[in-house]
N, C-alpha and C positions, 0 to 999 in steps of 0.2 A: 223929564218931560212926560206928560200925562197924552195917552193917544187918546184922539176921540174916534178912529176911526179904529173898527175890531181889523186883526192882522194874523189871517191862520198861517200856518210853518209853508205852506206852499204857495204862498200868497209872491210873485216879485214886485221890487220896490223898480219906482225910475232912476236912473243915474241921468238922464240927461231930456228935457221940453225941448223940441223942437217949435219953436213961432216964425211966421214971415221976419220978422226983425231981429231975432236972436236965438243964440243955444244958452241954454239956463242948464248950470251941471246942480243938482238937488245935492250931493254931498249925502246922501243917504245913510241911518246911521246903522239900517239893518242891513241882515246876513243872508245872501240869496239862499234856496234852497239847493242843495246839494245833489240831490236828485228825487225820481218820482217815488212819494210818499203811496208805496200799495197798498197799505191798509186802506185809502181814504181810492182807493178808485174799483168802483164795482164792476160785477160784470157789464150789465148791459150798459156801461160807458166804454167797455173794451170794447163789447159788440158795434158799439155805434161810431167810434171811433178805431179803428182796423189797427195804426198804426202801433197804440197800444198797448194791443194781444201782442203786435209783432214782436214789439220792446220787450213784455215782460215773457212771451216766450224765450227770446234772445239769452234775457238774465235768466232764465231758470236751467240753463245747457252748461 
């Protein structure tokens, strides 16, 4: 299957559309990310987002 749609490593996929008439499970064929990709989050996305610095303070102890 050919994506038309680009799809980075921290991107998540739906497992399930909620509509007023139904739940729609997507059956998804990608692989969630495992966790936060630190290379791709800069400082001042730490700075702006607090929680983070907290996180990746957290993981560096």
């Amino acid at each position: 299957m050919e994506d038309d749609i680009p799809k980075d490593d921290y991107d998540l996929t739906l497992d399930w559309i909620a509509t007023e008439a139904e739940l729609i499970e997507t059956s998804s064929p990608y692989k969630k990310p495992t966790g936060i990709i630190w290379e791709e989050v800069s400082d001042k996305e730490k700075e702006d987002m607090p929680v983070l610095q907290e996180i990746w303070e957290l993981t560096r102890r």
